[in-house]
C-alpha positions in Angstrom: 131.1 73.0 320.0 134.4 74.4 321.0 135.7 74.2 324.5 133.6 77.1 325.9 135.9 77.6 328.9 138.7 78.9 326.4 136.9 81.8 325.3 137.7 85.4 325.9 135.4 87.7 327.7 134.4 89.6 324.6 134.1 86.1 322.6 131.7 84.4 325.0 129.5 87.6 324.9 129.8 87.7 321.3 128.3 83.7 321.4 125.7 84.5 323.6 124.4 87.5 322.0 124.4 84.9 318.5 123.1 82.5 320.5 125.6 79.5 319.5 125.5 78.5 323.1 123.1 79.5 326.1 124.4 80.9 329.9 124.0 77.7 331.3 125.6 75.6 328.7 128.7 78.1 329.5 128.3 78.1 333.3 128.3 74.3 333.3 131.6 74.0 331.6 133.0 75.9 333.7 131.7 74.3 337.0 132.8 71.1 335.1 136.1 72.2 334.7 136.5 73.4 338.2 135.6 69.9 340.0 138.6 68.3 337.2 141.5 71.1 338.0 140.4 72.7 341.4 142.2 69.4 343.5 145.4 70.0 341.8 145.4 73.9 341.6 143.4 75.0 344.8 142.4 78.0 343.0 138.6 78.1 344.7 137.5 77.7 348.0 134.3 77.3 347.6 132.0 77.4 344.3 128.9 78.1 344.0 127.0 75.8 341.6 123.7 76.2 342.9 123.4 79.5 342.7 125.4 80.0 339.1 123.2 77.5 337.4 120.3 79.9 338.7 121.8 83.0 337.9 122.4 81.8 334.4 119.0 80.7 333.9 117.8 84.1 334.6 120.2 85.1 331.9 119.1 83.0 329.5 115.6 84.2 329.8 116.9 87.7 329.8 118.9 87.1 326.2 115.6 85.4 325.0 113.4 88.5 325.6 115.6 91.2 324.5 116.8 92.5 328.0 120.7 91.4 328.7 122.8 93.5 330.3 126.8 94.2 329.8 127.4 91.3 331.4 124.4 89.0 331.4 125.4 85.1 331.7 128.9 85.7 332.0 131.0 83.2 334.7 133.0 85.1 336.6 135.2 84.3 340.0 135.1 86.5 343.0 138.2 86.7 345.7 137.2 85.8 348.6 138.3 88.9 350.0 135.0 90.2 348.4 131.6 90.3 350.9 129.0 88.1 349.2 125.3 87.5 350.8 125.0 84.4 352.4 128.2 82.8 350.8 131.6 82.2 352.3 133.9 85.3 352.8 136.5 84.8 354.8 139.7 86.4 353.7 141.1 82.9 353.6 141.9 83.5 357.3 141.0 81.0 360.1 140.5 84.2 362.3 136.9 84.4 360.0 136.2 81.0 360.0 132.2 79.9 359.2 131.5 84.2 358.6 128.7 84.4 355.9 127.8 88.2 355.2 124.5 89.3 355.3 124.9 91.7 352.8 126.7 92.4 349.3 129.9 94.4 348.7 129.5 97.3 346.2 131.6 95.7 343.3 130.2 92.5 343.6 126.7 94.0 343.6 127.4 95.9 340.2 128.6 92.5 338.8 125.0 91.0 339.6 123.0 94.2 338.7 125.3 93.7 334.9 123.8 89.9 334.6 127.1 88.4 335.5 127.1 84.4 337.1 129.3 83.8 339.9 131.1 80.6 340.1 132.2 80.6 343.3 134.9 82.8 345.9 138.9 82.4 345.1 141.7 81.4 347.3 144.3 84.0 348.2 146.8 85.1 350.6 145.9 85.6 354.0 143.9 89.3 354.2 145.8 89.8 350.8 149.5 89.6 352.9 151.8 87.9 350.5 153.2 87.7 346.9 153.1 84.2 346.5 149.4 82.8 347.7 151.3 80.4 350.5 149.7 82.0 353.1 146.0 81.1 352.7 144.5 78.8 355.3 142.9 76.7 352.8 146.6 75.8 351.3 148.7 77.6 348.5 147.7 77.7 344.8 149.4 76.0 342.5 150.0 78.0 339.0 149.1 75.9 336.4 152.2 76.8 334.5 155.1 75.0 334.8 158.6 75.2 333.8 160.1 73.6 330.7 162.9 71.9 332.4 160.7 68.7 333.1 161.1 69.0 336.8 157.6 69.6 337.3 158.5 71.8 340.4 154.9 73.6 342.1 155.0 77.3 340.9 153.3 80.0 342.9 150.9 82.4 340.8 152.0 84.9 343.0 149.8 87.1 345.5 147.7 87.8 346.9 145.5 87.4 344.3 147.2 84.0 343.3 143.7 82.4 343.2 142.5 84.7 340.8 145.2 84.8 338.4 145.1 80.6 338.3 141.5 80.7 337.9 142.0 82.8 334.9 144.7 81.3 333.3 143.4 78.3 333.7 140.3 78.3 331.5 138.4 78.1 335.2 136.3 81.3 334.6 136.2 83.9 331.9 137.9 86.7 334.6 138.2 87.1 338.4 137.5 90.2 340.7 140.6 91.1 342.3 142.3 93.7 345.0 145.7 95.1 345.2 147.3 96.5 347.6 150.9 97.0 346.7 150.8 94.6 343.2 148.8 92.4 344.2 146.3 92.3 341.1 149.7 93.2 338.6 152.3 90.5 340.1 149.8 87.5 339.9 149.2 88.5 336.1 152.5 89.0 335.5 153.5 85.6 336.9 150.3 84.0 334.8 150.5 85.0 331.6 147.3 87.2 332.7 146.2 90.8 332.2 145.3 92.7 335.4 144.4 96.7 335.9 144.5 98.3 339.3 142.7 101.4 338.6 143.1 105.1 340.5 142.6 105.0 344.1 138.9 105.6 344.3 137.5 104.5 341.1 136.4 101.2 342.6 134.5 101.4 345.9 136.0 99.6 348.6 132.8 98.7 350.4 132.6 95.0 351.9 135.6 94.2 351.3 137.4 93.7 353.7 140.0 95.5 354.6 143.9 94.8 354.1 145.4 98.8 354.3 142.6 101.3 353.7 144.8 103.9 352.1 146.3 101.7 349.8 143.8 99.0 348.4 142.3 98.6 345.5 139.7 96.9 343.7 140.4 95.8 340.0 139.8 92.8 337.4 142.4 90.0 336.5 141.4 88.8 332.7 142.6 87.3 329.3 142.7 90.3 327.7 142.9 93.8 327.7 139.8 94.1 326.2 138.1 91.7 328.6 139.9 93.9 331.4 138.3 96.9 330.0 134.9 95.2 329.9 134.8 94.2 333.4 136.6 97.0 335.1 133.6 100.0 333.5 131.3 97.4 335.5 132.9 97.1 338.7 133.9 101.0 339.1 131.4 103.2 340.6 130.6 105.6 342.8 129.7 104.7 346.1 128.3 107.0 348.9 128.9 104.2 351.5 132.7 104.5 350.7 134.2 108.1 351.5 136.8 107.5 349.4 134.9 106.8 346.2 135.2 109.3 343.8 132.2 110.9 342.1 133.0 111.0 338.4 131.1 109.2 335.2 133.2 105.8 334.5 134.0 105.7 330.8 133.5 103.2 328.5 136.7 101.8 328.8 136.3 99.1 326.1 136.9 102.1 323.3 140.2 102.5 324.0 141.8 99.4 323.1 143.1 99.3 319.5 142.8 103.3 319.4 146.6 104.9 318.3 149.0 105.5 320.3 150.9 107.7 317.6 152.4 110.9 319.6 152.0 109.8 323.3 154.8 110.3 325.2 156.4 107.0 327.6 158.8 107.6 330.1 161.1 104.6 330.7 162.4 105.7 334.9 166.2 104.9 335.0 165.6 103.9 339.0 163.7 100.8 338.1 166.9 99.8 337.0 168.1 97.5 339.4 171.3 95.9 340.3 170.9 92.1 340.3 167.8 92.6 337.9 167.6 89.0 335.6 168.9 89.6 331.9 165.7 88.2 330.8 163.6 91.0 332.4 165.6 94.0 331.2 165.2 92.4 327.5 161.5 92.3 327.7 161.7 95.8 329.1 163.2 97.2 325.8 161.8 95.1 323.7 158.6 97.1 325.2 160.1 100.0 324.7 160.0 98.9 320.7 156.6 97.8 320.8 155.5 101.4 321.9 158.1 103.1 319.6 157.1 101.4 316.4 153.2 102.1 317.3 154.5 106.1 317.3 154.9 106.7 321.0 158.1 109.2 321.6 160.4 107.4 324.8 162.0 109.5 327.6 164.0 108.8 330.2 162.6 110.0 333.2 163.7 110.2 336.9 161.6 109.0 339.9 164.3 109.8 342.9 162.1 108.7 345.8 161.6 105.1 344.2 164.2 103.3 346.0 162.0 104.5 349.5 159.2 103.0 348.2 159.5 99.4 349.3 160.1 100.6 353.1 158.0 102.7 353.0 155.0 101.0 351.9 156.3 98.0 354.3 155.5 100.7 357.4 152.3 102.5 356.0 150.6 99.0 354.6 151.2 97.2 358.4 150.2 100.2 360.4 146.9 100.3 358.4 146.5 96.4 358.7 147.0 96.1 362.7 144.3 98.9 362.6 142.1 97.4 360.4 142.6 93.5 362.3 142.0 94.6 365.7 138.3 94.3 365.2 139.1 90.2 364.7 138.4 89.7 368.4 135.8 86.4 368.5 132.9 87.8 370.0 130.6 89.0 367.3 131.8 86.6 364.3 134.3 84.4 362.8 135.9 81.7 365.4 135.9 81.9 368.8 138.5 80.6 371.1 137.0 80.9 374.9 139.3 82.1 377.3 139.3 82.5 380.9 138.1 86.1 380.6 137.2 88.9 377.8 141.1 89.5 377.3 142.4 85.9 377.3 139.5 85.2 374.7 140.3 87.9 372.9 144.5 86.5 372.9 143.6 83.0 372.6 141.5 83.7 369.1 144.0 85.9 367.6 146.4 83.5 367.9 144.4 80.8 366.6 142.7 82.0 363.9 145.5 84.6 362.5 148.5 83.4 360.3 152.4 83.5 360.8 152.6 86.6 357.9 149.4 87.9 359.1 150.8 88.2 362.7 154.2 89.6 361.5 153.0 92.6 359.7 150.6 93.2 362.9 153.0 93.2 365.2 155.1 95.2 362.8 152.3 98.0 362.3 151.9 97.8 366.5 155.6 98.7 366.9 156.1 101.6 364.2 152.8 103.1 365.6 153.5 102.5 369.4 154.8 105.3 371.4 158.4 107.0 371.1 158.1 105.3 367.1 155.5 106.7 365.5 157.3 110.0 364.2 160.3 107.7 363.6 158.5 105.0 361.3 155.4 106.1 360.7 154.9 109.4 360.4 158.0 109.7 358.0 157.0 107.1 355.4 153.6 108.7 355.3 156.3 112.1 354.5 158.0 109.9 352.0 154.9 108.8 350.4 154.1 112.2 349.5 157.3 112.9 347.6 156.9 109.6 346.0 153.2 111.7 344.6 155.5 114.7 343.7 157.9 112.6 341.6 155.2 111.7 339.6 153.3 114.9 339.6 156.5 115.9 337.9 157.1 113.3 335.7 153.1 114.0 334.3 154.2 117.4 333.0 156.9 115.5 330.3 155.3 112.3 329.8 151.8 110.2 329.6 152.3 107.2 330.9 155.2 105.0 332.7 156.8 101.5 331.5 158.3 99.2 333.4 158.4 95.4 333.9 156.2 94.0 336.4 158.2 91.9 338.4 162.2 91.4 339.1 161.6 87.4 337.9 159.6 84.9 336.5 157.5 82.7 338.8 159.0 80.7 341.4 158.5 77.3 343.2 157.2 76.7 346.3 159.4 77.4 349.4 161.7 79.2 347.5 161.4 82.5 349.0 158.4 81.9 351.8 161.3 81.5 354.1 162.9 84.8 353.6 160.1 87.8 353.8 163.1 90.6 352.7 162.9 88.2 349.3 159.4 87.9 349.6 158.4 91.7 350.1 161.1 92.5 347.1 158.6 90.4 344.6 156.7 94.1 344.8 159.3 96.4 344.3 158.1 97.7 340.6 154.3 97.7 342.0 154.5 99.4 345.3 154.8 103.1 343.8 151.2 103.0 342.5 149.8 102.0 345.6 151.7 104.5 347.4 150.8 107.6 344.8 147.5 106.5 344.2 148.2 105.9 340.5 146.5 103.4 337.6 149.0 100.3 336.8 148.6 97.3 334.9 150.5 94.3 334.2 150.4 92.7 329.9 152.1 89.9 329.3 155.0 90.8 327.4 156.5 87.2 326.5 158.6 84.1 328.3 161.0 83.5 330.2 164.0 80.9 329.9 162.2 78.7 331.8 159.2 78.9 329.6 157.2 81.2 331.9 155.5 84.3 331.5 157.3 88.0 332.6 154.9 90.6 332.4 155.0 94.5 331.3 153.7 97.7 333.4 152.1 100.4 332.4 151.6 103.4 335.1 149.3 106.0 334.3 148.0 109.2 335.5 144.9 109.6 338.0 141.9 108.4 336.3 143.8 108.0 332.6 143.1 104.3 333.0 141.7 104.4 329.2 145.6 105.3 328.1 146.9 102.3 329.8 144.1 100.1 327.9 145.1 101.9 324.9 149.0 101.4 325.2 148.2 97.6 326.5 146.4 96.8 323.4 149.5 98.0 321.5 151.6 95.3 323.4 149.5 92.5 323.6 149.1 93.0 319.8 152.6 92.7 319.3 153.4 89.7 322.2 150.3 88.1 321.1 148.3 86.3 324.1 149.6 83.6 326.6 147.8 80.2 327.0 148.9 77.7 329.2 150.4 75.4 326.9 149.6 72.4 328.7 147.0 71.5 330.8 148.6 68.9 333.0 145.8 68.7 335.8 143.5 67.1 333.2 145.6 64.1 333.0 144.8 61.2 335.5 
């Protein structure tokens, strides 16, 4: 039998359907691979054998009478920024330490009602804060690529989703549920060799999970493939009465798009994303993209996007507001850890200082100060202003084009400590990304080839509201002419 943990989505749904191999024969290889790679990568913080092994017994009975579902006895990981029942959520924050929901979030519920297994939660930056998965309380993710000048330097997968994206790439689930915030689905996969969608504002419900910047996050899936993407995002998407923000429109069957033409649609290349500084090796991807789409029969057009350059500082005043919102209910009286103080207030000090994070704490006390007194119009109230003609650009940019290319990141992966010392460095790892979040718009990140160090750069698609079936479409078109990115070494393996 082949190594079941390298198979696609798709191909490990094709097997089970055939029957070459049952639900738990796949769910124990991938358990099994977990306990060989999850010491050196870090990529889970807890798994969930137990409870796999039963789900994909279930599924096994199900494919033997006739009754699977789209997903029934596929192994999947969940962020842990996902509410599961019973099972460790935590937003990989000490401040949430020992919390076990009592209920489900929406998406993962739609995951279990589809037959899918869970494996267990993934690691990831602090309450999604970061671009580089250092800031998790349980330790930083280690990418399990590495570059090809033998120094065998520790690369981040990037963030927050860094877990996710490792998981992925690293045979240690078929594909991982995933949030994004400001890139934080699209930068991982770019920096993994993965492919990951974050949808339109809306299209996921945002119900138990927990909350990073309400206006701006986003659930999505982080996969092998675009087809596997497409698979797993029509089953996480739904409407959701208990989310007021969840759109109430039929999800499409997303997994029709991909190898559909692309003859005739029209690509806008933006000349803003055009950066001074920008690697060599980044702008060469980006027009060999350009190709890729040209030769399948897309028309190019330059397009402008003026507001882009505001996006960055923007988002870094909308996205901390929202978060020291969002965190003051962190207090260590009704859940999570609980550091006694001399009185209600001093308890209340004492656990935030414990339990939150050095990032976690700078962006609060960034969102306090730009929506304290005498600032709020200053900061605040004008990046919101900003945010809306960062909409318009695109509104406009929708009446002469389909979609949007751009790469996904400035640069390949880099090591450890590089840049967690600098957060201007840090925070510019999302300056492609950020201008979805901030519109509301549909973006995802296909590996588009290597770097000089031997390490994937990724390719962005931006679409219109809802479109998320052109982006498919125009992925497939790309990842048929990079071809797919395995790890080409699997160096944890080795004792």
């Amino acid at each position: 039998m082949t190594d079941l943990t390298r198979l696609t989505l798709a191909e490990a749904r094709e097997g089970l359907k055939a029957k070459s191999f049952t639900a738990k024969e796949l769910t124990q290889a991938f358990l099994d691979a977990i306990e060989a790679a999850n010491p050196d990568l870090n990529a889970y913080v807890v798994t969930t054998a137990d409870r796999a092994l039963a789900q994909a017994a279930e599924s096994d009975r199900r494919i033997a009478r006739g009754e699977a579902r789209p997903l029934e006895g596929l192994a999947l990981g969940i962020k842990d920024l996902f509410c599961t029942r019973g099972v460790h959520s935590q937003a990989c924050s000490h401040v949430l330490d020992g919390f076990e929901p009592p209920y489900e979030s929406t998406v993962t519920g739609n995951l279990w009602d589809a037959g899918a297994v869970m494996l267990g939660k993934l690691n990831m930056d602090e309450f999604a804060m970061g671009s580089s998965n250092e800031t998790s309380y349980y330790g930083p993710v280690t990418s399990p690529w590495r570059r090809k000048d033998g120094s065998n330097a520790q690369l981040v997968p990037g963030g927050s989703s860094g877990g996710s994206a490792a998981a992925v790439a690293a045979d240690l689930c078929l594909a991982a549920t995933a949030t994004d915030t400001g890139g934080s689905i699209r930068q991982p996969a770019a920096l993994t060799g993965t492919v990951g969608i974050k949808p339109t504002y809306g299209r996921c419900s945002r119900w138990g999970i927990i909350a990073f910047a309400s206006s701006l996050d986003q659930a999505g899936p982080l996969a092998k493939s675009v087809r596997d993407a497409a698979i797993l995002l029509r089953a996480m998407a739904s409407h959701d009465p208990k989310d007021s923000t969840s759109v109430d429109a039929p999800v499409p069957d997303y997994e029709t798009e991909p190898g559909r033409s692309i003859k005739g649609l029209r690509v806008g290349v933006p000349r803003e994303y055009r950066l001074d500084g920008m690697a060599a090796e980044v702008e060469a991807l980006w027009q060999q993209g350009i190709a890729w789409l040209k030769d399948a029969g897309a028309s190019i057009h330059d397009i402008s996007l003026p507001h882009t350059r505001y996006a960055l500082p923007a988002y870094y005043i909308v996205a901390p507001a929202e978060a020291s919102s969002n965190l003051a209910r962190y207090d260590g009286v009704r859940y999570g850890l609980r550091v006694a103080g001399r009185g209600l207030i001093d308890t209340y000090e004492s656990t935030r200082a414990a339990g939150f994070g050095k990032e976690v704490r700078r962006r609060i006390l960034i969102g306090t100060y730009v929506l304290s007194a005498g600032y709020y119009d200053a900061y605040y109230l004008k990046a919101q202003k900003v945010r809306t003609l960062i909409k318009h650009d695109f509104d406009e940019a929708w009446d002469k084009v389909d979609l949007v290319l751009t790469p996904t990141t400035p640069s390949p992966a880099f090591a450890f400590g590089e840049k967690s010392g600098d957060p201007i460095a840090m925070y510019l790892e999302d300056i492609f990304t950020v201008t979805v979040n901030m519109a509301g718009l549909p973006g995802i990140s296909i590996p588009g080839g290597l770097s000089g160090q031997g390490t994937p750069l990724g390719l962005q698609l931006i679409g219109r509201p809802f479109d998320e079936g052109t982006l498919f479409r125009a992925g497939q078109v790309i990842e048929d002419a990079a071809g797919r990115f395995p790890v080409p070494e699997r160096w944890w393996t080795k004792d």
